[in-house]
PANU-389374 format. One record per residue: residue number from 1; residue in one letter; chain; x, y, z of N, C-alpha, C in turn. Coordinates in steps of 0.1 Angstrom, whole numbers. Example, Ala and Ser with C-alpha at 12.3 -4.5 7.8 and 13.67 -1.06 7.14 Angstrom:
<recs>
REC   minu   nuvo   zagu   n_east   n_north    n_up   ca_east   ca_north   ca_up   c_east   c_north    c_up
REC      1      a      A      132       -57      78       123        -45      78      132       -33      78
REC      2      s      A      128       -22      71       137        -11      71      129         0      79
</recs>
This chain:
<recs>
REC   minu   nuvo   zagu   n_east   n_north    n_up   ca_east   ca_north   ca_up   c_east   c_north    c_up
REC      1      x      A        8       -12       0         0          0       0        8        13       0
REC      2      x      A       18        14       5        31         22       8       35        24      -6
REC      3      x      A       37        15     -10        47         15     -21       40        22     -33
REC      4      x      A       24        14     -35        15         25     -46       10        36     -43
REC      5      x      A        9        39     -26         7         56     -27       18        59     -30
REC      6      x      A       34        57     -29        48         62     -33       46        64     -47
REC      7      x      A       41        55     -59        42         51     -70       30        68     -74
REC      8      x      A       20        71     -69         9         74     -69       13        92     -68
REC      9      x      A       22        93     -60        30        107     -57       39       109     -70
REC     10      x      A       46       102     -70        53        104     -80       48       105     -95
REC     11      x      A       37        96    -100        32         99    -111       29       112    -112
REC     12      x      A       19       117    -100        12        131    -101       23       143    -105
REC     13      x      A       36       139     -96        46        150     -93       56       150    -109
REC     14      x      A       49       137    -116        56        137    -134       47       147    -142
REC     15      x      A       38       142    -139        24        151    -149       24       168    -143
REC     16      x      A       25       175    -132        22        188    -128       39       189    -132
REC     17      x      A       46       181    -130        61        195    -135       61       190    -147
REC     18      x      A       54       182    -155        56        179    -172       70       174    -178
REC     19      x      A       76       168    -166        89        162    -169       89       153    -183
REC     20      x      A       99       154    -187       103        152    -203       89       155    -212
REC     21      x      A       84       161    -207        72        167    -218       61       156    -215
REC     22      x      A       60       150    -210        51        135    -210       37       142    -212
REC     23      x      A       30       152    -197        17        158    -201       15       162    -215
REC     24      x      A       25       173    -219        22        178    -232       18       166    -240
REC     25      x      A       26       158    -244        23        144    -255        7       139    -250
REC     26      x      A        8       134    -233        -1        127    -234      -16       133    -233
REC     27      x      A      -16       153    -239       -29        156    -236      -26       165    -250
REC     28      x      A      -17       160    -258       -16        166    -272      -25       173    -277
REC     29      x      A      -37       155    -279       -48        159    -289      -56       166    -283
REC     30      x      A      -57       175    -271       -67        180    -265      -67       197    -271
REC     31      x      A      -48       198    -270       -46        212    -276      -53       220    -289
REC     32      x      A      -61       232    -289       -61        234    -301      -53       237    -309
REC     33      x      A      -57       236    -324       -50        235    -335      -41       252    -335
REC     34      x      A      -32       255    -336       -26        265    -346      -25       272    -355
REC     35      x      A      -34       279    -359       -42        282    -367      -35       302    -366
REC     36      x      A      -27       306    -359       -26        321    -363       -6       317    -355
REC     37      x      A        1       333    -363        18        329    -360       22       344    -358
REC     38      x      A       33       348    -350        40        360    -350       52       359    -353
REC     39      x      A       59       364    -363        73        360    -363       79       370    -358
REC     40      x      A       91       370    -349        96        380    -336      105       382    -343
REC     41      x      A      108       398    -344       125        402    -348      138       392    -344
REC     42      x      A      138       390    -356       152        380    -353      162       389    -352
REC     43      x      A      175       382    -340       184        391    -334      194       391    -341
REC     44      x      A      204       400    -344       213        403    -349      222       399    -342
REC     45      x      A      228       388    -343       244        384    -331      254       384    -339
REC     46      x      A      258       391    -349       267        392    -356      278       403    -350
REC     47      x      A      277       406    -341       282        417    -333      282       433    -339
REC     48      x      A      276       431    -348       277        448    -356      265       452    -357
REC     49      x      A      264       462    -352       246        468    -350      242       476    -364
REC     50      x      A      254       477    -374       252        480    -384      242       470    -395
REC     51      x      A      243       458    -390       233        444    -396      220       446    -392
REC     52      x      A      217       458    -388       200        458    -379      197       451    -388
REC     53      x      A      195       463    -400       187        461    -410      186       444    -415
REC     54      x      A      196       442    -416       194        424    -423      186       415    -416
REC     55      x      A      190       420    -405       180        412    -395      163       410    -397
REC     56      x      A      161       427    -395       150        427    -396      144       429    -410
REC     57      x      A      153       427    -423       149        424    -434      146       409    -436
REC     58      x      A      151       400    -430       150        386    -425      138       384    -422
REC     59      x      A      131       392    -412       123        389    -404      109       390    -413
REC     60      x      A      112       401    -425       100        403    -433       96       391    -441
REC     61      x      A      108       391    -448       108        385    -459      101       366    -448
REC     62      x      A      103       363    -442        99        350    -437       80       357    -434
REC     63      x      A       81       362    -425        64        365    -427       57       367    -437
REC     64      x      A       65       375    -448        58        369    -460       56       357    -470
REC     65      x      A       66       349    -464        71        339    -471       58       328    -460
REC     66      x      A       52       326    -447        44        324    -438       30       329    -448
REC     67      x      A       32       340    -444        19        348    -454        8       340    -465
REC     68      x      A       22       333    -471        19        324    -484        9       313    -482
REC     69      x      A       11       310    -469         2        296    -463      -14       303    -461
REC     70      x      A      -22       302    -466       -32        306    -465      -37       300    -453
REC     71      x      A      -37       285    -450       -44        281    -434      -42       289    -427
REC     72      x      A      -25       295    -427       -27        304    -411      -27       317    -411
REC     73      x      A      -30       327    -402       -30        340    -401      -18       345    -394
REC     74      x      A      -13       355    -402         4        354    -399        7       372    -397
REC     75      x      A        7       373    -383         6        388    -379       24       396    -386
REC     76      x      A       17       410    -391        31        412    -394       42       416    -388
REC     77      x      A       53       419    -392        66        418    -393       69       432    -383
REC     78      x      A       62       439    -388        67        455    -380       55       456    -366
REC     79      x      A       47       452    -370        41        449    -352       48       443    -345
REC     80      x      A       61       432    -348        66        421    -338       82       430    -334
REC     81      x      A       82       441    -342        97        448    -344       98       449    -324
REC     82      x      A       81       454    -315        87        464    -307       91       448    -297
REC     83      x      A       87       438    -302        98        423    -294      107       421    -299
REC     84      x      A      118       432    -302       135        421    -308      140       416    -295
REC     85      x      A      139       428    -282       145        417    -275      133       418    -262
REC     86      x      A      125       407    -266       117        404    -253      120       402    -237
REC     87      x      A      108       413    -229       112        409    -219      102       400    -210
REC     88      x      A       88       405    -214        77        395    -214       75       378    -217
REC     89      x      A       69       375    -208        67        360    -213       60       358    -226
REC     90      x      A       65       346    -231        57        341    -244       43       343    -246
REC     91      x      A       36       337    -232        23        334    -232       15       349    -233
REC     92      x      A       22       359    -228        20        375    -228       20       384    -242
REC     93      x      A       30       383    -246        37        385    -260       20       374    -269
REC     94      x      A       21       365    -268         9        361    -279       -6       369    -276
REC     95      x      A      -13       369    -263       -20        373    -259      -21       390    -264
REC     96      x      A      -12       396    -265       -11        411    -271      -12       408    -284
REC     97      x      A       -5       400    -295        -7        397    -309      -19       390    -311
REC     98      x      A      -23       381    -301       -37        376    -307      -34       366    -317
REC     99      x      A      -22       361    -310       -14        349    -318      -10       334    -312
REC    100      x      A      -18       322    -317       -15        310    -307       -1       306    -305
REC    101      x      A        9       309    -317        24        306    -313       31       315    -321
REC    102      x      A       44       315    -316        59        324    -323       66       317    -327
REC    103      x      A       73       327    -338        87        322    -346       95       332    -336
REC    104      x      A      107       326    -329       119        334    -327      133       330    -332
REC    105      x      A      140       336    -340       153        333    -342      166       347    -344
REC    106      x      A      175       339    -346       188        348    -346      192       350    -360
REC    107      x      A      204       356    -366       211        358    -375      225       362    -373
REC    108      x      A      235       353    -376       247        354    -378      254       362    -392
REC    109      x      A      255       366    -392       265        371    -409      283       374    -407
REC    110      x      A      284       366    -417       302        367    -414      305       369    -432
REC    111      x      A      307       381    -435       312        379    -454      298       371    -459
REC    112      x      A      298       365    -469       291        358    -479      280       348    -470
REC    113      x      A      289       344    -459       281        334    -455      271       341    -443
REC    114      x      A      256       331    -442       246        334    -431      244       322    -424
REC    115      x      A      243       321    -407       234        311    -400      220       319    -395
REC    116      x      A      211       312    -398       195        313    -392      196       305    -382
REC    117      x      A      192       309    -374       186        299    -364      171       302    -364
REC    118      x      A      159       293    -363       141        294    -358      140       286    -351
REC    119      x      A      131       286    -344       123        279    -335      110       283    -338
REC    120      x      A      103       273    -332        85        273    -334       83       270    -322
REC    121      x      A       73       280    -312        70        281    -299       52       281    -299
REC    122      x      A       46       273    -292        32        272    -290       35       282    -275
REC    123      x      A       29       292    -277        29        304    -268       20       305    -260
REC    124      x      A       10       292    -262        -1        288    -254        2       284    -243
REC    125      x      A       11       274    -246        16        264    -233       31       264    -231
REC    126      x      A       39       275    -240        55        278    -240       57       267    -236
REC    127      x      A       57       258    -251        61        248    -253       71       249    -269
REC    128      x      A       81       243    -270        90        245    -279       85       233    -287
REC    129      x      A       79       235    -301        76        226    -312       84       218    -320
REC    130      x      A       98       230    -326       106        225    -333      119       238    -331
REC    131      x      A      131       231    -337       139        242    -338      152       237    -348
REC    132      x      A      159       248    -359       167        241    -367      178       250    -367
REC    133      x      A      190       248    -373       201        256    -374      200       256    -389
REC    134      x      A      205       262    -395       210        267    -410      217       275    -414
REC    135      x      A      231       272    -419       241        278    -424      245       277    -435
REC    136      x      A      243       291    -445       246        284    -459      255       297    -464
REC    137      x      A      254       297    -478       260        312    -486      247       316    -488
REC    138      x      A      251       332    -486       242        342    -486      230       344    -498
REC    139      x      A      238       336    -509       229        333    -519      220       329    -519
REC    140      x      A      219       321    -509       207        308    -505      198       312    -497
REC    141      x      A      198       327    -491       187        327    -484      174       327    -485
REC    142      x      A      174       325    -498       156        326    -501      151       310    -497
REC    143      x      A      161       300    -501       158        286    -496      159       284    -487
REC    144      x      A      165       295    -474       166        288    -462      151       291    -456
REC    145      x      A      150       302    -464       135        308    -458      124       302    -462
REC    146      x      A      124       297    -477       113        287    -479      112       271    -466
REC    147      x      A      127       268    -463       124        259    -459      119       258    -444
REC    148      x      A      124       271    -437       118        274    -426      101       273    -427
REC    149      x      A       98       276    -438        81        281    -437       77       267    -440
REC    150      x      A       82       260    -447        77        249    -451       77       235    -434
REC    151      x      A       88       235    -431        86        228    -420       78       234    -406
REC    152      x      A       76       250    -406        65        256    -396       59       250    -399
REC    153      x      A       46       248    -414        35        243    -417       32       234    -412
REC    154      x      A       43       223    -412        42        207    -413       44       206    -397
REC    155      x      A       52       216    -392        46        211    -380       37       215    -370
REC    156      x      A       30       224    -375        12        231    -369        2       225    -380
REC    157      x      A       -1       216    -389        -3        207    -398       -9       215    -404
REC    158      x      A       -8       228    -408       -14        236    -420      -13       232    -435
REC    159      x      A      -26       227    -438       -25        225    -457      -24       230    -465
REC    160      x      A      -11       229    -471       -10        236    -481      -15       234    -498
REC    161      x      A      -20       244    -506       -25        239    -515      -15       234    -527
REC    162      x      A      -19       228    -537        -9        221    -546       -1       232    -553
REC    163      x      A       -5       245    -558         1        252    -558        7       261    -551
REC    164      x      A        3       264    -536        12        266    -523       20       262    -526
REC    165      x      A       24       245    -524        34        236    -520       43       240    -534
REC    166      x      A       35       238    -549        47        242    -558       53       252    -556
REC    167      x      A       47       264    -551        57        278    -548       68       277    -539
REC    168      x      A       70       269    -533        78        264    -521       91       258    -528
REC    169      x      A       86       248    -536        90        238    -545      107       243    -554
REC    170      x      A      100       257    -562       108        263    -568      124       264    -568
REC    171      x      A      133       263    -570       145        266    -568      152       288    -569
REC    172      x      A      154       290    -557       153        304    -557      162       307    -556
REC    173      x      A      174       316    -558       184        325    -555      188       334    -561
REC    174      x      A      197       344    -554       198        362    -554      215       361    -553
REC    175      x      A      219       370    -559       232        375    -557      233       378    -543
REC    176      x      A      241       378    -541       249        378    -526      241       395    -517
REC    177      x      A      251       402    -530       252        416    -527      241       420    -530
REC    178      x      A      230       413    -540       220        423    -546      210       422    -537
REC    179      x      A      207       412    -530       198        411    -520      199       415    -509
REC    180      x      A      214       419    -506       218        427    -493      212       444    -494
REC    181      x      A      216       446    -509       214        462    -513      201       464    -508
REC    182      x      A      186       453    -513       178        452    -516      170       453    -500
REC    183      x      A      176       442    -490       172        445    -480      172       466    -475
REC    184      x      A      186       466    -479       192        480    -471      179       494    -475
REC    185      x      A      174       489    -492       162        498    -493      147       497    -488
REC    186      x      A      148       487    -487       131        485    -478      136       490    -466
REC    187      x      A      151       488    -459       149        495    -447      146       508    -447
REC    188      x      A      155       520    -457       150        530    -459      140       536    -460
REC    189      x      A      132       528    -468       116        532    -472      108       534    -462
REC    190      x      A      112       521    -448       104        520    -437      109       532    -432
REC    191      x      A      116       547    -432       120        555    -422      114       564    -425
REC    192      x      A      102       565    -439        94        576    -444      100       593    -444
REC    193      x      A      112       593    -447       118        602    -450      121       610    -465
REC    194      x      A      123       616    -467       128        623    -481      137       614    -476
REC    195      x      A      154       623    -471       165        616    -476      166       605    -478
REC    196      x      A      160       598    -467       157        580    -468      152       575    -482
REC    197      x      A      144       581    -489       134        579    -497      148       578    -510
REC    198      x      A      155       591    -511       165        589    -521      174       581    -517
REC    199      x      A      177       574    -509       187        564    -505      186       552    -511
REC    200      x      A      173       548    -505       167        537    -509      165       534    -528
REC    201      x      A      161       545    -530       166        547    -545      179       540    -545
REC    202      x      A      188       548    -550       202        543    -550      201       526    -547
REC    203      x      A      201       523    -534       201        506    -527      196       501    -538
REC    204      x      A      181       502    -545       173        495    -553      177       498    -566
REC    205      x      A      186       503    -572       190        509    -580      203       496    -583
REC    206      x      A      211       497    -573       222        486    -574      223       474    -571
REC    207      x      A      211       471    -565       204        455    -562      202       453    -579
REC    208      x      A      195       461    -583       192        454    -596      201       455    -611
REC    209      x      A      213       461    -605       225        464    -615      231       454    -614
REC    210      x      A      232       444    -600       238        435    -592      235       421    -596
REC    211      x      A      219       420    -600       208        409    -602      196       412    -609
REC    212      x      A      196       412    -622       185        417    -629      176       409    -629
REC    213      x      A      181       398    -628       165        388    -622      159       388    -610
REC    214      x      A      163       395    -600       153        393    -586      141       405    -588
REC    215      x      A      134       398    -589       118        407    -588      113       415    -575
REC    216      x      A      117       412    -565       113        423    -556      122       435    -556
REC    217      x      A      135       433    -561       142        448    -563      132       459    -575
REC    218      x      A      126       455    -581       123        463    -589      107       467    -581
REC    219      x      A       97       456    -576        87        462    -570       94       473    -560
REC    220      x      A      103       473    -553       110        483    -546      109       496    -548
REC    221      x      A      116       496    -563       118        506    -567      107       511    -572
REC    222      x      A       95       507    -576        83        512    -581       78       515    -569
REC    223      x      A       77       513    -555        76        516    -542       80       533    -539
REC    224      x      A       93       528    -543       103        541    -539       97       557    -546
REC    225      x      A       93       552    -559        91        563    -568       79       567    -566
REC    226      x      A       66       559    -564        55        566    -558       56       572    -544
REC    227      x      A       64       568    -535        71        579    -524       79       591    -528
REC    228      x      A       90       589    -535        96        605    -542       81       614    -544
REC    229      x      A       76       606    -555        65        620    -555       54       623    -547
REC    230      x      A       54       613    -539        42        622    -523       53       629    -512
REC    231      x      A       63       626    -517        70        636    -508       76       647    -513
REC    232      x      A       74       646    -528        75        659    -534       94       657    -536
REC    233      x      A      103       646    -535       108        644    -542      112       643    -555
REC    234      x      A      102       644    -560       105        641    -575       92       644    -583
REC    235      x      A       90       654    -591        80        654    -596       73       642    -606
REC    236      x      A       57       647    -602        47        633    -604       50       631    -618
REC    237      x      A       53       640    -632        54        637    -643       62       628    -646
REC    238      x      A       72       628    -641        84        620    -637       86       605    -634
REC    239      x      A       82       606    -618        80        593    -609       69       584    -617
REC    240      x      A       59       590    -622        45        578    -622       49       569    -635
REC    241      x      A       51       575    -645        61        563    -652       68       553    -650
REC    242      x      A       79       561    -640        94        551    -642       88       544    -628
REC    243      x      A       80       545    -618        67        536    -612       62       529    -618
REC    244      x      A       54       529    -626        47        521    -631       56       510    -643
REC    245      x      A       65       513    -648        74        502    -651       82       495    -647
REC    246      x      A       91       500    -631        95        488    -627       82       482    -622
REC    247      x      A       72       482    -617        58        470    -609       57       468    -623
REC    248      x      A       58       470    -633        52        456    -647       66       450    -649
REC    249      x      A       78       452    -648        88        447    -651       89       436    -638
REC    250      x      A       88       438    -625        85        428    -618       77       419    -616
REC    251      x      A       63       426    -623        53        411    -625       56       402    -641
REC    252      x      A       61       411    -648        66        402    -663       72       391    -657
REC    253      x      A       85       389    -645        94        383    -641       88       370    -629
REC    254      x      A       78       376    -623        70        367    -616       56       377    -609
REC    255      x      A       50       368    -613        32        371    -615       25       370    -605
REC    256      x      A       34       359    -593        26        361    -576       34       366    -567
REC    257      x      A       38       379    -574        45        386    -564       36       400    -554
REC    258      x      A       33       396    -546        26        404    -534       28       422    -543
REC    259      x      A       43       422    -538        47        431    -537       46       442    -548
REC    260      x      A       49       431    -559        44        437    -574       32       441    -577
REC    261      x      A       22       437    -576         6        443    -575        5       446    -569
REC    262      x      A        6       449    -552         1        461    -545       12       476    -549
REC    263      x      A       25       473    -558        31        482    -564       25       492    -574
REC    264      x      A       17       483    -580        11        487    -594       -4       493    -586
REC    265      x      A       -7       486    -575       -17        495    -574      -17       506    -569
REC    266      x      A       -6       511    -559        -3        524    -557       -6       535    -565
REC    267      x      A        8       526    -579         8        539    -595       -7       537    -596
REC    268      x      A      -13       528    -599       -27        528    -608      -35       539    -601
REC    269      x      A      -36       539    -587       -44        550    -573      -38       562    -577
REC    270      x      A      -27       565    -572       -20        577    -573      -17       586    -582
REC    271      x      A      -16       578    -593       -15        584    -603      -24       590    -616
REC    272      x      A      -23       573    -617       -34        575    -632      -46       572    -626
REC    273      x      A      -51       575    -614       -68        575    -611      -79       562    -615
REC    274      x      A      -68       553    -620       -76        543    -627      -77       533    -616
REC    275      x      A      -92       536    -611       -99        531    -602     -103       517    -602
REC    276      x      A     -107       514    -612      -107        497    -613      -95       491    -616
REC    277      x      A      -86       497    -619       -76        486    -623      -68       490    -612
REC    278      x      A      -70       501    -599       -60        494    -590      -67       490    -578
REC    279      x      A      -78       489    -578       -90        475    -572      -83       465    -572
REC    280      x      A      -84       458    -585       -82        452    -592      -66       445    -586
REC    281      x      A      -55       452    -586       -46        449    -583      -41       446    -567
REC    282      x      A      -51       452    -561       -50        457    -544      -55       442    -542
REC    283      x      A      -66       439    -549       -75        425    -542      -66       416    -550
REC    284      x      A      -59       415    -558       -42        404    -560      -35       401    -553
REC    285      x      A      -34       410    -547       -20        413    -537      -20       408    -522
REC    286      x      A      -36       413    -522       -39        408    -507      -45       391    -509
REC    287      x      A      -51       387    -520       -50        372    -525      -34       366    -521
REC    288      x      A      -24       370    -527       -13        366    -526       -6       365    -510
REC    289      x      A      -12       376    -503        -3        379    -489      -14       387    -484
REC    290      x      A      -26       378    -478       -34        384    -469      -32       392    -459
REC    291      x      A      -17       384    -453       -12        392    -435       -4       399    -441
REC    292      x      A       -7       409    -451         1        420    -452       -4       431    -447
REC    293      x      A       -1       441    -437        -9        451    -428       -9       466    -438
REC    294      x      A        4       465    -445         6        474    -453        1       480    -469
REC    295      x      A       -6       466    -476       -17        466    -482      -30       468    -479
REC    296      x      A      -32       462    -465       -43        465    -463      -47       482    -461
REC    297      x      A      -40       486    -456       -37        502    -448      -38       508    -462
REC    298      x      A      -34       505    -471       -28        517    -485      -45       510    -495
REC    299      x      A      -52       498    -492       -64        497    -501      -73       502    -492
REC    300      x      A      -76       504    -476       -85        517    -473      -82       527    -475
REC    301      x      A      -71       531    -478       -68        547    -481      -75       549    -497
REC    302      x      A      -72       540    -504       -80        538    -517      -94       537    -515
REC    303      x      A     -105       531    -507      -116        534    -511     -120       540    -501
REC    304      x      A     -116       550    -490      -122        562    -485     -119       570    -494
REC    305      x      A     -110       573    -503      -109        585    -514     -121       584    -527
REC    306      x      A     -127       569    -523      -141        566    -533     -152       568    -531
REC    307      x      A     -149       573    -509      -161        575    -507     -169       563    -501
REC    308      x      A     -160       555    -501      -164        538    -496     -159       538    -482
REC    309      x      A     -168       544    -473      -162        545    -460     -163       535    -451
REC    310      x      A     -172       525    -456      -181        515    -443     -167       505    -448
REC    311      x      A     -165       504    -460      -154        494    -466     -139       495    -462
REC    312      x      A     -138       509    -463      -125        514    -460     -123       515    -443
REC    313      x      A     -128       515    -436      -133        514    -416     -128       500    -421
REC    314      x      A     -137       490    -422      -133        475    -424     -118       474    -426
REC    315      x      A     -115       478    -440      -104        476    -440      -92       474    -434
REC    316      x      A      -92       488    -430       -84        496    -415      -79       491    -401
REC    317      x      A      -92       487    -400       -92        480    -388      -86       461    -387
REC    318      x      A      -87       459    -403       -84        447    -403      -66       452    -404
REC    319      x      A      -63       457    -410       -46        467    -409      -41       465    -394
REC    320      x      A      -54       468    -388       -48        471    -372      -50       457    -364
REC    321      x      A      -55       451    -368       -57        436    -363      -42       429    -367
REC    322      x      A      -40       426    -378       -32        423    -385      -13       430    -376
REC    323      x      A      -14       445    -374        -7        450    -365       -8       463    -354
REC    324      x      A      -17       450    -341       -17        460    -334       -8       472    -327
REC    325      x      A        4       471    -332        15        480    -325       14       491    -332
REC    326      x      A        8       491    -348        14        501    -352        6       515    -353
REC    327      x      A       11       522    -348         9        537    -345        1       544    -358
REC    328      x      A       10       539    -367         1        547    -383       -6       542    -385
REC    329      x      A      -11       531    -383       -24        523    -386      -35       528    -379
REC    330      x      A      -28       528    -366       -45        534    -357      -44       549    -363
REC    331      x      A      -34       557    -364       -40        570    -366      -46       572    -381
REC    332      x      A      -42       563    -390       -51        562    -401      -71       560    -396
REC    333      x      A      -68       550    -386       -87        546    -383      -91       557    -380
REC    334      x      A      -86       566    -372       -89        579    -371      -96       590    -379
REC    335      x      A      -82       588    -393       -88        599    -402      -94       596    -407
REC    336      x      A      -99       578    -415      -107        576    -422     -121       577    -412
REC    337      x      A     -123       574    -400      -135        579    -395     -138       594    -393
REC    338      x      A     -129       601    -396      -131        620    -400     -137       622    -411
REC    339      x      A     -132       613    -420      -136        617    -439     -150       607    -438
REC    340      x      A     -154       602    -430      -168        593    -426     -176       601    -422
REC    341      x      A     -171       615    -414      -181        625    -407     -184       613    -392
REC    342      x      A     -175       607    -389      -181        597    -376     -172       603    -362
REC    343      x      A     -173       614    -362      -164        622    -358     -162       614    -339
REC    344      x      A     -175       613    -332      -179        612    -322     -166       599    -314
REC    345      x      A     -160       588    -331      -154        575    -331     -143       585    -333
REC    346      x      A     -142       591    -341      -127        591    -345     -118       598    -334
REC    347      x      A     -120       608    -326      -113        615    -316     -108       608    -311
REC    348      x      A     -118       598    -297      -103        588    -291     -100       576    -296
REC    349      x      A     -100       573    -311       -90        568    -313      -76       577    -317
REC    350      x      A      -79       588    -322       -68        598    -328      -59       602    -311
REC    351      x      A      -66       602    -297       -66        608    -285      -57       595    -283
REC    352      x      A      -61       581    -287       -52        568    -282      -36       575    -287
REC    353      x      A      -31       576    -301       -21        577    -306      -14       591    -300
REC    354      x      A      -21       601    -298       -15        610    -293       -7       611    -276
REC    355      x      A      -14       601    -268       -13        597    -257        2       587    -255
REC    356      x      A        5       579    -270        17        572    -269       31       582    -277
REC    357      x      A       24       588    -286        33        596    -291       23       611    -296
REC    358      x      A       26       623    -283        19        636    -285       27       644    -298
REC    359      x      A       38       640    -306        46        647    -315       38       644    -326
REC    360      x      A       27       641    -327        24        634    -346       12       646    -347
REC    361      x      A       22       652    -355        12        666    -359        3       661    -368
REC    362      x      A        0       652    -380        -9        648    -387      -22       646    -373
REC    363      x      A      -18       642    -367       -28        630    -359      -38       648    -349
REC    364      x      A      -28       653    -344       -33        667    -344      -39       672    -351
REC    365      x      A      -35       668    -363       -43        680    -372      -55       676    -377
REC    366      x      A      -57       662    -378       -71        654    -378      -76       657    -364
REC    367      x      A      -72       659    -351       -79        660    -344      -89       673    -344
REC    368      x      A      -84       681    -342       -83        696    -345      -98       697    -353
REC    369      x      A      -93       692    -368      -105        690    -376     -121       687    -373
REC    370      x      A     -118       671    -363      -130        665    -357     -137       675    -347
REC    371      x      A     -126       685    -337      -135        689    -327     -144       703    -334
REC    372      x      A     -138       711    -347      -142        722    -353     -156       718    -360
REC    373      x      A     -153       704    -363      -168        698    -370     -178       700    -361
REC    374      x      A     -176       692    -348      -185        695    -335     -185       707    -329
REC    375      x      A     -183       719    -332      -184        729    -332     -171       732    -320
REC    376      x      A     -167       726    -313      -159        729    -300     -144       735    -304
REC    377      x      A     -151       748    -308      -137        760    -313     -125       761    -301
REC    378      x      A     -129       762    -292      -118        766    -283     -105       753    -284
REC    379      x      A     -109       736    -279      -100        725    -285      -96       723    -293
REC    380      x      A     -105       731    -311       -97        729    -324      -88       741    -324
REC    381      x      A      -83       752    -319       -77        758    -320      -67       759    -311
REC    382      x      A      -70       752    -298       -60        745    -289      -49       737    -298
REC    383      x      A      -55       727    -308       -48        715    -308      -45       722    -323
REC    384      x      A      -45       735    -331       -40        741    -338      -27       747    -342
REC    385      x      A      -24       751    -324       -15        757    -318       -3       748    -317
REC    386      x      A       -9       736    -312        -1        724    -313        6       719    -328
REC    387      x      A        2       721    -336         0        715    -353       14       728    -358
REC    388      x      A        8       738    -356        17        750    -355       31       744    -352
REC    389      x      A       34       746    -338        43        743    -332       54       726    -338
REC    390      x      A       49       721    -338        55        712    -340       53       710    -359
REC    391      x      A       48       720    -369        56        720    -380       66       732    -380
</recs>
């Protein structure tokens, strides 16, 4: 009797500390499925903080390459930026993303060559799923990254479709250097600057002098150019052309490129007003790379300018689902609920963003607007003063 209440303690004291994982396995099937993912800024341990950027160009390029998997819902890339180095538990960290598990890994870079490290974390039960090392030439990173996505899949059993799986399939690779350049310009672009803006130029400019066959250097550059001219960089006569030929020069080269159609729909929006065909291109793009937050955000901006407000809210807010961290996203829900006349909505959410960051004169200056609507002169001319000041 001794001996099986002894036997009796001990089992219990295996199952509550989950020694060698036994509970997990033996209450597996109980867990639910996996079905949504965050991939966390991979850390730069190459010792040079000058590699941010690769890092967190790394980090994109796999969420979109995630993205691809249509089963799961794959939060983006710049919502997970404010965890490169987490101090929060796992289980916390998903709970704010609204995500059942994370990707976290590293990056090494030494010359030519890269190591990735991933892991796959159910953030449910911060439980470690899988985890691989990968060291190759830098050439190869597009296959280290397919193959990262490919074994996430397989091991949260997400289905992939036959042509999914052939996109995977593909044999991929980039010049060394040209993909480096290529990273270095999307990081620029992300700093929404003029000078940045002409930088990134240049980067994308020599990615593709470097490698005329990689297709996302040229969506880049058709990126870049419809930025020159909203920032008054470069006149529109100019830009909307040599825009609208690199995004056809990048989809001639490949046709399910995310980045390519929501490129061309910018030009098609911004420029040439041609309203159905950059519909048209916006609903491709997001076909291609649904968990992209940054299509979604740039196709309500497109149809509150139509006047599609109930569509464009939707949208927005799916932007902000997609990335709750990001600051321009909520203050976008904001404006588009101003140009809605839904004024009563749009203040505190415009009041949330101002509250994390009081310097965003736009977000003032929509405010301002909302309270002049409601007639409350004395706050719109308060928060005028403010708008003033800080241009």
């Amino acid at each position: 009797g001794i001996a099986a209440l002894g036997f009796a303690l001990v089992a219990i004291a295996v199952m509550i500390l989950n020694v060698g994982g036994i509970r997990t396995r033996l209450f597996a099937g109980s867990v639910a499925p996996i079905r949504s993912i965050a991939v966390l800024q991979m850390r730069n341990l190459s010792g040079d903080s000058s590699q941010d950027y690769f890092a967190a160009g790394l980090t994109d390029e796999l969420t979109t390459n995630l993205a691809r998997i249509t089963a799961l819902r794959v939060v983006s890339a710049t919502t997970s930026e404010q965890y490169r180095n987490p101090t929060q538990p796992l289980p916390q960290i998903a709970r704010a993303l609204n995500v059942d598990a994370v990707v976290e890994g590293s990056v090494v870079r030494s010359g030519q060559r890269v190591r990735i490290t991933a892991q796959l974390i159910d953030a449910r039960t911060d439980r470690h799923l899988w985890a691989q090392n990968y060291e190759r030439d830098l050439g190869d990173v597009l296959e280290i990254q397919d193959s990262i996505a490919l074994e996430i899949a397989d091991q949260v059993q997400a289905k992939l479709t036959p042509a999914q799986r052939e996109s995977f399939d593909v044999h991929r690779s980039v010049a060394p250097n040209a993909y480096d350049a290529y990273l270095r310009g999307r990081s620029e672009l992300g700093k929404q600057r003029q000078e940045a803006i002409r930088k990134g130029l240049e980067d994308f400019q020599q990615a593709i002098a470097l490698d005329r066959l990689y297709a996302p250097s040229y969506a880049g550059l058709s990126d870049d150019y419809v930025l020159m001219a909203n920032y008054g960089a470069l006149p529109v006569r100019e830009a909307a052309p040599l825009a609208k030929s690199a995004a056809l020069k990048a989809l001639g080269m490949n046709d399910g490129l995310a980045d390519a159609h929501g490129a061309l729909a910018d030009e098609r929006f911004h420029f040439e007003w041609d309203w159905k065909g950059a519909e048209a291109e916006f609903r491709r793009a997001l076909e291609l790379d649904p968990s992209d937050s940054r299509t979604h955000l740039h196709y309500a901006e497109f149809l509150t300018c139509l006047g599609r407000h109930d569509e464009a809210i939707r949208e927005v807010r799916l932007a902000h689902e997609l990335a709750p961290g990001s600051l321009a996203i909520q203050a976008n829900i904001g404006r588009m609920l101003y140009y809605a006349r839904r004024y009563d909505e749009a203040i505190p959410e415009l009041q949330r963003v101002l509250k994390i960051d009081p310097n965003r004169a736009f977000v003032r200056m929509f405010l301002s607007m909302c309270y002049e609507q409601k007639h409350l002169y004395p706050e719109a001319l308060a928060e005028s003063e403010k708008v003033k000041a800080l241009f």
